[in-house]
C-alpha positions in Angstrom: -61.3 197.1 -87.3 -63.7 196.1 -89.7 -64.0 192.8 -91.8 -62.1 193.5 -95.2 -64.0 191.5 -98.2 -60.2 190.4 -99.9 -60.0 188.4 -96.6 -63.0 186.7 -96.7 -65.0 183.4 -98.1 -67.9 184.4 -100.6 -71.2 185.4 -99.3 -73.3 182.0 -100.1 -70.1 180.5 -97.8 -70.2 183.2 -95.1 -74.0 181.9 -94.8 -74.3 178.7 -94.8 -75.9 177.8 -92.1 -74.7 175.1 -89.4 -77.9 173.6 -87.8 -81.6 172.5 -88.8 -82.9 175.8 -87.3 -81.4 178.2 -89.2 -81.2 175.6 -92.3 -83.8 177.9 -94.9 -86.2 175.6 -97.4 -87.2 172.2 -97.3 -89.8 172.1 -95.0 -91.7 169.0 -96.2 -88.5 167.0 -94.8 -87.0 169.2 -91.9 -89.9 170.8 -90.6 -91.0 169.6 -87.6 -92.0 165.9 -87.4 -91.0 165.4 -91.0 -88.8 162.3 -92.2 -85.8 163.4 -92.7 -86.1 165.4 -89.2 -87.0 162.3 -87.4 -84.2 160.4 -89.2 -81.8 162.7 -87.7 -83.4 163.7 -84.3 -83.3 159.8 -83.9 -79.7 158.9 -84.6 -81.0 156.4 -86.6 -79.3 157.1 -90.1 -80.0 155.2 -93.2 -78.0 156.1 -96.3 -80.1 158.6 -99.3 -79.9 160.6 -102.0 -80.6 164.3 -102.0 -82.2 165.1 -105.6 -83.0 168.2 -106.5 -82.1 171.6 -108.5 -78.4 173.5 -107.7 -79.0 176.1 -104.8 -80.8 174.5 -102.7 -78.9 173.0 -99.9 -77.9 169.4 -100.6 -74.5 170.1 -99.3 -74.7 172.4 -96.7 -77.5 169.5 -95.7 -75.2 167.0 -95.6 -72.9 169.2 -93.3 -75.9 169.7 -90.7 -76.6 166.2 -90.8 -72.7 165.1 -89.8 -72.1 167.9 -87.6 -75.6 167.8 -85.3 -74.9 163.8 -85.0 -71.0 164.7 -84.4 -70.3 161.4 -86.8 -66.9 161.5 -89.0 -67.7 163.2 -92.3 -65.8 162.3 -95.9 -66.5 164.0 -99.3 -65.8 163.3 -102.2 -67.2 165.1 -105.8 -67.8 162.5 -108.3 -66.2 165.0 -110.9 -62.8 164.0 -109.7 -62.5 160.8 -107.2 -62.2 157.4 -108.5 -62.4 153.8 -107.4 -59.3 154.1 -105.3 -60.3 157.2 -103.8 -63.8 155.7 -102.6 -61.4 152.4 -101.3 -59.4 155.1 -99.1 -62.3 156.8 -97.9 -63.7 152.8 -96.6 -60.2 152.2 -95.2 -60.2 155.5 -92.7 -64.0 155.0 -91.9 -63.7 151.4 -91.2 -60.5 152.4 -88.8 -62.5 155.6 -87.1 -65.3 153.3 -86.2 -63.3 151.4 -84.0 -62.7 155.1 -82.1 -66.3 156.2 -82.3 -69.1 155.0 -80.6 -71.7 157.7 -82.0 -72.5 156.0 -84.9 -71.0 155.3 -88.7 -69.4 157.8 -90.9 -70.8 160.1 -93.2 -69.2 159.7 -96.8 -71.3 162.6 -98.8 -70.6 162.5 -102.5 -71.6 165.6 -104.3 -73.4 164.6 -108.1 -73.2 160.7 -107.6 -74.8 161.0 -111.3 -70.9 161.3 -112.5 -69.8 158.1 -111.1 -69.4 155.5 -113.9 -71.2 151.8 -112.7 -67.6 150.9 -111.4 -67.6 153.5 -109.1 -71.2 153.0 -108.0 -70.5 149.2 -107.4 -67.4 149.8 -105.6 -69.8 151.5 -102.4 -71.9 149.2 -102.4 -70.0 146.5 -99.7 -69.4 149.6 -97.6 -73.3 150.7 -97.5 -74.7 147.3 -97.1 -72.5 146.7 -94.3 -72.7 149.7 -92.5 -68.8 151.0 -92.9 -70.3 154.1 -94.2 -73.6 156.2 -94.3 -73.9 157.1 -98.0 -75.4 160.9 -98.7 -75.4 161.1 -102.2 -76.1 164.5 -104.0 -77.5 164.7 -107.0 -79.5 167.1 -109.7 -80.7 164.2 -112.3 -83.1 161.5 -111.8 -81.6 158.9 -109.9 -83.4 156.1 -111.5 -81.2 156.6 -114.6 -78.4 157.8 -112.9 -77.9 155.5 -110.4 -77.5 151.5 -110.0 -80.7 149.4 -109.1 -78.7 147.6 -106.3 -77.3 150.9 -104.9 -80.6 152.9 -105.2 -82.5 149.8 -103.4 -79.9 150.5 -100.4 -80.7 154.3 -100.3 -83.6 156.4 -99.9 -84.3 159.2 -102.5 -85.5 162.8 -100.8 -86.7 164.9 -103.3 -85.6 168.9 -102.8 -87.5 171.6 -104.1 -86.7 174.8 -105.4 -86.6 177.4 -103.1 -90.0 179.3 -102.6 -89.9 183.3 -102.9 -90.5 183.5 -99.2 -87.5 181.4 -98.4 -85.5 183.7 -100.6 -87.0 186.9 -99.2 -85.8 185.2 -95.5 -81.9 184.4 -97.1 -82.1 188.2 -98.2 -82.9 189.4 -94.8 -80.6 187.6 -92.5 -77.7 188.2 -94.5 -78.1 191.9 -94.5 -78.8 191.9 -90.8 -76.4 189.1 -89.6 -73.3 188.8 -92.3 -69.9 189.9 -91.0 -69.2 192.5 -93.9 -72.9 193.5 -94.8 -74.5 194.2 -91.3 -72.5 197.4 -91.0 -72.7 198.7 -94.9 -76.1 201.4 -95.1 -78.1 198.9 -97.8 -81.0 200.3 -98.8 -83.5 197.0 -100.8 -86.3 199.2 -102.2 -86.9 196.5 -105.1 -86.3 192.4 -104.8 -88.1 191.2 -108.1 -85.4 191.4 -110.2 -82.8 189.3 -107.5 -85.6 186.8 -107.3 -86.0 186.4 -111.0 -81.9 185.8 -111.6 -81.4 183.6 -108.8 -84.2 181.0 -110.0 -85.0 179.4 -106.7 -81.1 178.6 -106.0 -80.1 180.3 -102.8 -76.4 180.7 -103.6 -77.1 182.2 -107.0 -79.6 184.9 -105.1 -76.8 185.6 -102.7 -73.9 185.9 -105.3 -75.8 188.2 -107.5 -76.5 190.6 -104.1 -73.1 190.5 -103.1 -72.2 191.3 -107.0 -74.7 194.3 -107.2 -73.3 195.3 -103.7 -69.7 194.8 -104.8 -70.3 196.9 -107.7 -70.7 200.2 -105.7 -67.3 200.5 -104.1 -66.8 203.2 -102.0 -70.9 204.5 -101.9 -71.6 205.2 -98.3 -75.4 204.6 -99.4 -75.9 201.0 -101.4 -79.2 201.1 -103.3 -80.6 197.8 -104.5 -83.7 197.8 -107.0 -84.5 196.0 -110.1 -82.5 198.5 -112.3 -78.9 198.3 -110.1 -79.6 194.5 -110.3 -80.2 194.0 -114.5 -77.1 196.2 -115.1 -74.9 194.4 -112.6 -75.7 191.3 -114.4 -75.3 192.5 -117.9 -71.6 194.0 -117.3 -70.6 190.6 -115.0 -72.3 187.8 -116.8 -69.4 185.7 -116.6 -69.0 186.2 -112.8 -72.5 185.7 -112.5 -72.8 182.2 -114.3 -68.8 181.1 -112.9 -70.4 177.9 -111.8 -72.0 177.3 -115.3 -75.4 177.1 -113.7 -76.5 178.7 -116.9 -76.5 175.1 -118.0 -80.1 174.8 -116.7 -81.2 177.9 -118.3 -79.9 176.5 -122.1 -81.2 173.2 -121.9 -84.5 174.7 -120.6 -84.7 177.3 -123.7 -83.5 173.9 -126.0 -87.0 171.8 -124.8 -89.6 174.9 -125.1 -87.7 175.5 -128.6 -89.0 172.0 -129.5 -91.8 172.0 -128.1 -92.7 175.5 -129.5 -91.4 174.1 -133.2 -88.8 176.2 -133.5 -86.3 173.8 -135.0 -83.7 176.9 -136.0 -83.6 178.0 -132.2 -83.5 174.5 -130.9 -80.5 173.5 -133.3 -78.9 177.2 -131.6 -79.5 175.9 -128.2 -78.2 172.3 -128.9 -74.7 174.4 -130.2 -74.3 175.9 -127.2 -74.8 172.9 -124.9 -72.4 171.0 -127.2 -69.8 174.0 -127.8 -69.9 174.3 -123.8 -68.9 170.5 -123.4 -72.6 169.0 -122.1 -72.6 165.4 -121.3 -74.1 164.5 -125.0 -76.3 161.6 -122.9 -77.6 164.2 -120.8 -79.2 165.7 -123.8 -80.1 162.6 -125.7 -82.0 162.1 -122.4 -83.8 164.9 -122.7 -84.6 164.7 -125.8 -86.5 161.1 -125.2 -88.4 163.1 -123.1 -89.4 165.4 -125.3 -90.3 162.7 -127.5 -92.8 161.5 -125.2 -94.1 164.4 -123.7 -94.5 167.1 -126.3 -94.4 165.3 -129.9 -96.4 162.3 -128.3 -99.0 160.4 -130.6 -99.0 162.9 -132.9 -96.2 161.1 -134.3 -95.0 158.0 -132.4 -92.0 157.3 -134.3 -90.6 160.3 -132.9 -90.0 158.3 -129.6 -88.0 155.9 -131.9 -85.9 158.2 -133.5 -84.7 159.5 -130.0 -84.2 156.2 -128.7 -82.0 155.4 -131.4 -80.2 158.7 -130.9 -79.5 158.0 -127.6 -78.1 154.2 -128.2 -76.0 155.3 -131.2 -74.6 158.6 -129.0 -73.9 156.2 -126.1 -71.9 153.6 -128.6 -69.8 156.5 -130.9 -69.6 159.2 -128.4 -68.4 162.6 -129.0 -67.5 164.6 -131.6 -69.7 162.4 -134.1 -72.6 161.7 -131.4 -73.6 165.9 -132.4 -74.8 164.1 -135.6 -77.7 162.1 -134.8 -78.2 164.9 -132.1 -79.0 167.5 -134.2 -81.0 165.3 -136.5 -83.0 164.3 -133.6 -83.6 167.7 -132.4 -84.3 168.7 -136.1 -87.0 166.3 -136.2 -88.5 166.7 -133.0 -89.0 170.6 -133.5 -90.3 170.1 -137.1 -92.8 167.4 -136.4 -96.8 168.2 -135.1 -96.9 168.3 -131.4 -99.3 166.5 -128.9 -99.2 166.0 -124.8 -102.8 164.1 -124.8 -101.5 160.8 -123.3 -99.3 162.9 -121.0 -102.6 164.4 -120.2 -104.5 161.5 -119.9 -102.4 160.1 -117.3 -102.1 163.5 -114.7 -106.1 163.1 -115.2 -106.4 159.8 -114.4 -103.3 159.9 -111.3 -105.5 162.8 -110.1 -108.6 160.8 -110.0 -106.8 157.6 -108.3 -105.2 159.8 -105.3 -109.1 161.3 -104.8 -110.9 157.8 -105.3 -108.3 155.7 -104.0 -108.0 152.1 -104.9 -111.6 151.3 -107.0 -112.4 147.7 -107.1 -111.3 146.1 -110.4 -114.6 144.8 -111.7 -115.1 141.0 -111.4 -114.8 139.9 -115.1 -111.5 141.5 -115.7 -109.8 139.5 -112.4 -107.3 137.0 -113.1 -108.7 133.8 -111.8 -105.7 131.5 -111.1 -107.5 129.5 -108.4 -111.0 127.6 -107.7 -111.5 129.7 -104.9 -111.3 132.7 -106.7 -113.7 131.2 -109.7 -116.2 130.3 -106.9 -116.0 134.2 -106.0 -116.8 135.1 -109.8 -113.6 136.3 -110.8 -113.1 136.6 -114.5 -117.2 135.5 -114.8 -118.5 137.4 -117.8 -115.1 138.3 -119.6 -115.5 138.5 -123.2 -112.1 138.1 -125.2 -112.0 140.5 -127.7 -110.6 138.4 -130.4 -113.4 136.3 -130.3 -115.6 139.2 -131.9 -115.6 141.1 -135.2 -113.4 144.0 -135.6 -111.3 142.3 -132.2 -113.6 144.3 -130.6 -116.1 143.3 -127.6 -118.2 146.1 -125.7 -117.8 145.5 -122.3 -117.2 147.7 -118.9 -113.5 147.9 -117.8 -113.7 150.7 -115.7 -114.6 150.4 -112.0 -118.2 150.7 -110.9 -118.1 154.1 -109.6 -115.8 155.5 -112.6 -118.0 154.4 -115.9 -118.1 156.4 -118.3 -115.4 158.6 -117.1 -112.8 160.2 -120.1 -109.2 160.5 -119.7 -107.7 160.5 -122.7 -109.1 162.9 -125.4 -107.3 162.7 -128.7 -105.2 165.9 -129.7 -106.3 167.4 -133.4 -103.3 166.0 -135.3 -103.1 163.4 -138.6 -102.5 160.5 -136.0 -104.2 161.0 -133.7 -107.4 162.2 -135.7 -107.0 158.3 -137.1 -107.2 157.2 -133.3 -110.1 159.3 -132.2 -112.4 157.8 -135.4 -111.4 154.4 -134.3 -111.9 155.2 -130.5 -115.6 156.9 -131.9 -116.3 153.8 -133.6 -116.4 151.3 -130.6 -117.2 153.7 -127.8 -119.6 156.3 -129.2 -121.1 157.1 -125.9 -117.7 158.1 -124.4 -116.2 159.6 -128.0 -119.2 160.8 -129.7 -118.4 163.1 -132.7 -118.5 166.7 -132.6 
């Protein structure tokens, strides 16, 4: 008799893999003598935080990890658990470890970016100790998410979104090797249109397939193309975005609607991330970013005002914090835009990973010893203070790098102000045009 689908886990469940071989994506840390590989293949396990975008395989990593090691695995989402529920997960490792020899146990908790300082301080006796290996899973930066003295005591591994040839391989194995879908006749004359709604995120790709399949009951001939896929979508939005994943979508359109100075569609945006219960700080987050990134130095005080927002949000909370929200985002999307000091330093990171590490000419050292002024260091510095205008011409740049340009002033009020300045003391880098 065959599998009946009312009896059975979801697809992106049915499929998750159980070992590092048939574990899809990642390759820069499970491929074959990569870290996280060796870490594992060695026994040797440190604690870490996965970071990276929903879909694509933090948990089911986790899983691999515990089960190919055969340690004791607890998990806990930081959603729900509190403080005592960490203490009860310590007081059953500490009292397994006296059973098992194979190494510590595994406590994996999925988005560690929920847990309040409290909670992040309360693991941190267990980790240093070695009571527990900590996998922490998380989709936000974990240097503002996370604890300095608990993100010293873990490695970060950054995980990528999945590539369209890791999504093309999900695709085929689970119509060739799922339990309900081997035996169905599935014709897939078209994948652009499964690629583009899942994102990169491996579960979304395979809940939208088994949704397009699902939605042609009884057809002893499923066709999947672009067209079957768009119109499955439309009629089940809500089943399609039941984890709210769409969450990434919105606060995407909300940036590019600043950044594109649409303040009427950002203001939309910021609605729905507010009407759909966002973490406000999440948001004020972003829109620091924003700040720095796409309104820049064409008007610096925008970094100020979203600084502010984000202190005042963090001390009133919600329902007031929408407030200085949508003022920020008002201002933001209304003011000129400008990503040249963004630009400036990709330019310059991109010339110190091909040049390596110049030497620092001599009259710019610091010269805190006699040994050092013997060698020349700071010989020749001119302070610029000394000089009219505060301004010396001297060479700062290394040797090989003089005369190189990395910042070049946007066309903007403010920055039109810095580039006549910049043109006044270094006309042969900033000539006028």
């Amino acid at each position: 008799m065959g599998a009946s689908s009312q009896m059975l886990p979801p697809l992106p469940e049915r499929m998750r893999p159980s070992t590092l071989d048939q574990y899809v994506g990642q390759r820069h840390l499970v491929g074959e003598g990569c870290v996280l590989r060796k870490m594992i293949e060695s026994g040797n396990l440190s604690s870490f935080i996965l970071w990276g975008p929903p879909g694509v395989g933090k948990t089911t990593l986790a899983h691999i990890i515990a089960q190919t090691l055969d340690r004791d695995f607890y998990t806990l989402s930081a959603v729900t658990a509190g403080v005592k529920d960490v203490r009860d997960v310590f007081e059953k490792a500490s009292k397994s470890s006296l059973f098992n020899q194979k190494g510590a146990p595994i406590l994996f908790i999925d988005e560690i970016h929920r847990f309040n300082k409290a909670q992040q301080d309360a693991l941190l006796g267990a980790v240093e100790t070695g009571t527990i290996v900590l996998i922490g899973a998380t989709t936000e930066n974990p240097s503002f998410e996370v604890i300095t003295p608990l993100l010293s005591r873990c490695q970060v591994f950054v995980l990528k979104s999945l590539g369209q040839s890791d999504l093309q391989e999900l695709l085929d194995r689970a119509l060739k090797e799922d339990v309900l879908l081997k035996d169905k006749d599935i014709e897939l004359r078209e994948t652009q249109a499964l690629m583009r709604y899942s994102g990169g995120d491996a579960r979304k790709l395979l809940n939208v397939l088994e949704l397009v399949i699902d939605a042609q009951p009884g057809s002893s001939h499923i066709v999947i193309d672009n067209a079957t896929v768009t119109s499955s979508i439309q009629e089940n939005m809500a089943i399609y975005d039941k984890d709210g994943e769409m969450h990434y979508d919105i606060i995407s359109a909300f940036i590019k609607s600043i950044r594109g100075s649409d303040p009427n569609a950002a203001i939309y945006y910021l609605a729905r991330m507010i009407d759909g219960g966002e973490d406000p700080l999440f948001i004020a987050r972003r829109l620091c970013l924003s700040a720095s990134e796409d309104v820049g130095l064409a008007n610096p005080n925008a970094l100020l005002l979203a600084n502010a927002c984000f202190e005042v949000v963090s001390k009133i909370g919600m329902p007031e914090g929408r407030i200085p929200l949508a003022e920020t985002t008002v201002y933001l999307a209304s003011s000129p835009k400008s990503n040249a000091s963004y630009m400036a330093l990709e330019n310059a990171l991109a010339e110190v990973r091909q040049s390596g590490n110049l030497p620092v000419p001599l009259p710019i050292r610091n010269a805190p010893t006699k040994l050092m002024e013997e060698l020349g260091y700071s010989d020749g510095y001119k302070y610029a203070h000394d000089y009219p205008g505060h301004f010396v011409d001297m060479e700062f740049m290394p040797d090989a790098l003089k005369g190189r340009v990395f910042y070049e002033p946007a066309q903007n009020k403010h920055e039109n102000g810095l580039k006549a300045y910049l043109e006044a003391c270094w006309p042969k880098y900033y000539q006028k045009k």
